[in-house]
ROSE-4610 file (N, C-alpha, C; in Angstrom, 1 decimal, always signed):
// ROSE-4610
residu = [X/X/X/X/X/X/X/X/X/X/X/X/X/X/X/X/X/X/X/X/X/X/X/X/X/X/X/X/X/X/X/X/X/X/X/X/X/X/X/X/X/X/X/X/X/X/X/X/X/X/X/X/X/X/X/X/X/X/X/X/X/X/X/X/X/X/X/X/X/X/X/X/X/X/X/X/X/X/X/X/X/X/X/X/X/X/X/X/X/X/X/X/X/X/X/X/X/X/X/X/X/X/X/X/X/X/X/X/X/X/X/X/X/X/X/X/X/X/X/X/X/X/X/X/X/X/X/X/X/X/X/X/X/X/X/X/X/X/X/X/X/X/X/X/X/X/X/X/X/X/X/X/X/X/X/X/X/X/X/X/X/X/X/X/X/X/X/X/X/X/X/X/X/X/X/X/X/X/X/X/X/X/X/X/X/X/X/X/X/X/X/X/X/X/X/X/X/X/X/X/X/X/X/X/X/X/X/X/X/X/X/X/X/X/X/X/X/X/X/X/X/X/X/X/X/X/X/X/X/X/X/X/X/X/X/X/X/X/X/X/X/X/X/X/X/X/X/X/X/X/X/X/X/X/X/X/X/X/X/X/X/X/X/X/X/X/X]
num = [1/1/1/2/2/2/3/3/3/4/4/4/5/5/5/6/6/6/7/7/7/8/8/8/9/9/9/10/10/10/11/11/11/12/12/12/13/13/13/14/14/14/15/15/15/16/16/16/17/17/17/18/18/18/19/19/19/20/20/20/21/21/21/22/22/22/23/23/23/24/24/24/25/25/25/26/26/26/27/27/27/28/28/28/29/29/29/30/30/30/31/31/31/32/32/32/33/33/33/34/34/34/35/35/35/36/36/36/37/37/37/38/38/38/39/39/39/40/40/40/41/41/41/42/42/42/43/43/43/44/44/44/45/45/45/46/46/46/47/47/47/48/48/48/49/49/49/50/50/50/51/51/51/52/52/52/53/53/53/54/54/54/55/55/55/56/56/56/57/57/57/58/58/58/59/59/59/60/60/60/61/61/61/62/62/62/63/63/63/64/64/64/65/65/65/66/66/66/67/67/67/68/68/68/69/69/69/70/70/70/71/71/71/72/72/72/73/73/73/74/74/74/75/75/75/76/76/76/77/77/77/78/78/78/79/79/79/80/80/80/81/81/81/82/82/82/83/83/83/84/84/84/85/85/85/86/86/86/87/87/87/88/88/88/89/89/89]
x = [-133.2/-133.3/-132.9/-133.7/-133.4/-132.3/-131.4/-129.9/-131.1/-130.6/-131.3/-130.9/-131.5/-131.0/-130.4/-128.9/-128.3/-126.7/-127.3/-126.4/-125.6/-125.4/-124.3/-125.3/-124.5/-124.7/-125.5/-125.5/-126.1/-127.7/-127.8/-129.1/-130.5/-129.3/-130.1/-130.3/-130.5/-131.0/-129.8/-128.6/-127.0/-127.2/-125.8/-125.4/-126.5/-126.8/-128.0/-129.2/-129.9/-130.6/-130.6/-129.3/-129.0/-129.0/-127.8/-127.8/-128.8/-129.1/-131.0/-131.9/-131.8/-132.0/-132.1/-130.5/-129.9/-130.1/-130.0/-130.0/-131.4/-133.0/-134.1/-134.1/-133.9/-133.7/-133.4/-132.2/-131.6/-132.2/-132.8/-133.8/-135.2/-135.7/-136.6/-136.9/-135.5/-135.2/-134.8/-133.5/-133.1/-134.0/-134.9/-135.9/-136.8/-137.2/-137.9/-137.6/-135.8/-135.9/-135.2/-135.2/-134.9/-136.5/-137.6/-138.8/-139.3/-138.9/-139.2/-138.5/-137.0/-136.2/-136.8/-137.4/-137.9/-138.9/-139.8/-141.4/-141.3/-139.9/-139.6/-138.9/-138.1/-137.5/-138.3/-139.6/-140.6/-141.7/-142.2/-143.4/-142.7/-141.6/-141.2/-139.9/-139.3/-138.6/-138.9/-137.5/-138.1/-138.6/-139.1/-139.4/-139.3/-138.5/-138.7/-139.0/-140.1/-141.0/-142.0/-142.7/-143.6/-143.4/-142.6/-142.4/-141.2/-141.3/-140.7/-138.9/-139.3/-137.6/-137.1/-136.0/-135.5/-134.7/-135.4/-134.8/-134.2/-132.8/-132.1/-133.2/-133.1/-134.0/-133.6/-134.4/-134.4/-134.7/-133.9/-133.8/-134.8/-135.1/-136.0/-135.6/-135.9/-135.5/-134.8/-135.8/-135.7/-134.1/-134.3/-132.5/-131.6/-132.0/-130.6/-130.4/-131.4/-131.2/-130.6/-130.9/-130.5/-129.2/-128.1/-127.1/-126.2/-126.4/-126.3/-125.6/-126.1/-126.4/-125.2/-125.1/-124.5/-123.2/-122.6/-121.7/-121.2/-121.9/-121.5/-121.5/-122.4/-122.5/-123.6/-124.4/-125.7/-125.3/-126.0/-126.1/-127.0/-127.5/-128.5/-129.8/-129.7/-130.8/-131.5/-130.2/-130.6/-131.0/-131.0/-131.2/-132.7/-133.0/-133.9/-135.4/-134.6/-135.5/-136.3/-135.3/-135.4/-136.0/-136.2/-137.1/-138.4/-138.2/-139.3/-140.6/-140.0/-140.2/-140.7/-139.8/-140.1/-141.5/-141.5/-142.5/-143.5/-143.8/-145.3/-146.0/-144.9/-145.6/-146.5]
y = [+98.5/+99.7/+100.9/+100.9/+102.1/+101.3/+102.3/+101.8/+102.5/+101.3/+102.5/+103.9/+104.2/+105.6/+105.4/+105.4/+105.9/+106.4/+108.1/+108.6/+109.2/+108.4/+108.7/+110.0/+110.1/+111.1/+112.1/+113.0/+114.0/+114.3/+112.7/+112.5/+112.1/+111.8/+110.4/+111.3/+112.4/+113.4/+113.3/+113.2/+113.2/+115.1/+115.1/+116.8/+117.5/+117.0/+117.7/+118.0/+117.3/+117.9/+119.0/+118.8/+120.2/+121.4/+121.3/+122.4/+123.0/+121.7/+122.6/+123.0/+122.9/+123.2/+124.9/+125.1/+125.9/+127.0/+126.6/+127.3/+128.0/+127.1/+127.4/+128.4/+128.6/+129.6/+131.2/+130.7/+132.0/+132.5/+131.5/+132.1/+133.0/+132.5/+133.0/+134.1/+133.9/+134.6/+136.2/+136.1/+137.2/+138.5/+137.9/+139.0/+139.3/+138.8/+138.9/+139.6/+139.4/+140.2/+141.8/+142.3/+142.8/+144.0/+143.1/+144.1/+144.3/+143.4/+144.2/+145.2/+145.3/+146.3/+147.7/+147.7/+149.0/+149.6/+148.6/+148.6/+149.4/+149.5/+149.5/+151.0/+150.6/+152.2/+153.4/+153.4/+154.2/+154.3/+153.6/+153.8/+154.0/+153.7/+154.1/+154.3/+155.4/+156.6/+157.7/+157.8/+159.5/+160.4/+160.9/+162.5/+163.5/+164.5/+165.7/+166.4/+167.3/+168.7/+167.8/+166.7/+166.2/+166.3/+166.9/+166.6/+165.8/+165.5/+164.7/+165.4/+166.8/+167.3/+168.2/+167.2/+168.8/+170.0/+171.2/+172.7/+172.4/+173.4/+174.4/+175.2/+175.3/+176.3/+177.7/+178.6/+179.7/+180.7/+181.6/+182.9/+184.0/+184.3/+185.0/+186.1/+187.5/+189.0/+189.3/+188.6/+188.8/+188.7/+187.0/+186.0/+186.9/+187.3/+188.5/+189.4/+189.8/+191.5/+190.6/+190.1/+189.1/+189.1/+188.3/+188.4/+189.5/+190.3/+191.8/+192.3/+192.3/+193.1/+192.3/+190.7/+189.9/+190.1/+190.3/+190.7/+192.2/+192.9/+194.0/+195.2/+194.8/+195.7/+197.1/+196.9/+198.1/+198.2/+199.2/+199.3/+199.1/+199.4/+198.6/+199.8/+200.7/+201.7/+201.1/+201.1/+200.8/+199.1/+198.8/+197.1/+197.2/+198.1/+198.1/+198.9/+199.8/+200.2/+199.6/+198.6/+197.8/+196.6/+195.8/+195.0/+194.9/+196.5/+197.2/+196.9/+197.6/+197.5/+196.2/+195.4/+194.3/+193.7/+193.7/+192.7/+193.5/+195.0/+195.4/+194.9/+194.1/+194.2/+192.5]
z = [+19.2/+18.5/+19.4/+20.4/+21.6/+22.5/+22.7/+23.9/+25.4/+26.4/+28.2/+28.1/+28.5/+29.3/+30.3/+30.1/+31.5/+30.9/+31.7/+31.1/+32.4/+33.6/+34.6/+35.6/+36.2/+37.4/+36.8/+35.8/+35.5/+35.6/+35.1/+34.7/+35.8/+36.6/+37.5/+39.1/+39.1/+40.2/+41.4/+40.7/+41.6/+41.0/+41.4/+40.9/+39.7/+38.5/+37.8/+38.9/+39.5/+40.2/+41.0/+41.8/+42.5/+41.7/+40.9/+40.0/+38.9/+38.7/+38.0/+39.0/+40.1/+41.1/+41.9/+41.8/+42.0/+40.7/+39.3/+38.2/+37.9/+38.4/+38.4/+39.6/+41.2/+41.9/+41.8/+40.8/+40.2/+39.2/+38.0/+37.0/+37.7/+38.6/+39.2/+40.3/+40.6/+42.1/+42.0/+41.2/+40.6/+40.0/+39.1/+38.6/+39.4/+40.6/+41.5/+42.7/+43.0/+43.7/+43.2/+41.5/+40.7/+41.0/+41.1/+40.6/+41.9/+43.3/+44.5/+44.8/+44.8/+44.7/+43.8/+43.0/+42.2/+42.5/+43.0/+43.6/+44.7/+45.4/+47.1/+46.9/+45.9/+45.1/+44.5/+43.9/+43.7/+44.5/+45.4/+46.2/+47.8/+48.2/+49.7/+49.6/+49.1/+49.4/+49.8/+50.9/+51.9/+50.8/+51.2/+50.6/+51.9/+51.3/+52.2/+51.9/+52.6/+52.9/+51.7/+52.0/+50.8/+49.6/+48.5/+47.2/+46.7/+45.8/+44.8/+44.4/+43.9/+44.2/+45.3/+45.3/+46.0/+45.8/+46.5/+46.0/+47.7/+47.2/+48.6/+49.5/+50.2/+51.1/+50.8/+50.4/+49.5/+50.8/+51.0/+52.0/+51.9/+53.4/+53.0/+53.3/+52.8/+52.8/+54.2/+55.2/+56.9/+57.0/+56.9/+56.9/+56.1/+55.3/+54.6/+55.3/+55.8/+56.5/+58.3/+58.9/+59.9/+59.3/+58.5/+58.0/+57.8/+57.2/+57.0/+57.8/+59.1/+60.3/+61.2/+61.0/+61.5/+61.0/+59.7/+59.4/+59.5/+59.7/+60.3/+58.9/+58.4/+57.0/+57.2/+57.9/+58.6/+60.1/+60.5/+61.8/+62.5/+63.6/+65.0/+63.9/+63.5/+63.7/+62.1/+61.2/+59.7/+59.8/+60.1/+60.9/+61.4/+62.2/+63.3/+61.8/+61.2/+60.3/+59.6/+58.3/+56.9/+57.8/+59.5/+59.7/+59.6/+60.5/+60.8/+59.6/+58.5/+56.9/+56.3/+56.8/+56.3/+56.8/+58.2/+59.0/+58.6/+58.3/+58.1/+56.8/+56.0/+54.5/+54.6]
């Protein structure tokens, strides 16, 4: 009623073994190394100056007037004044 089982190479832990083998690896492997990769991507990424976004570094009154003066737009005295000004506040 029942014929053997033998159904050639595939069956008999020739090439099917490897390849279920290989095919189990990849089922398992892939998503694994799918959720360390994210794990690794949200908990240990740089961050600079401690937060999460980053802004440009934003100028301060001083650095403008430093600038200013550097380009030759004020003079030593009007320079020497508006620092003056600045550092007391």
């Amino acid at each position: 009623m029942y014929a053997p089982y033998n159904h050639g190479w595939m069956f008999d832990g020739g090439f099917g073994l490897l390849f279920g083998s290989i095919w189990m690896l990849l089922m398992w492997g892939i998503p694994l190394l799918l959720v360390i990769a994210l794990l690794k991507y949200l908990f240990f990424r740089p961050r600079d100056k401690g937060g999460l976004d980053i802004r440009p570094e934003q100028k301060t009154p001083l650095d403008i007037l430093k600038e200013t003066y550097a380009r030759g737009d004020i003079g030593r005295d009007e320079y020497l004044q508006k620092r003056d000004d600045l550092l007391e506040k």
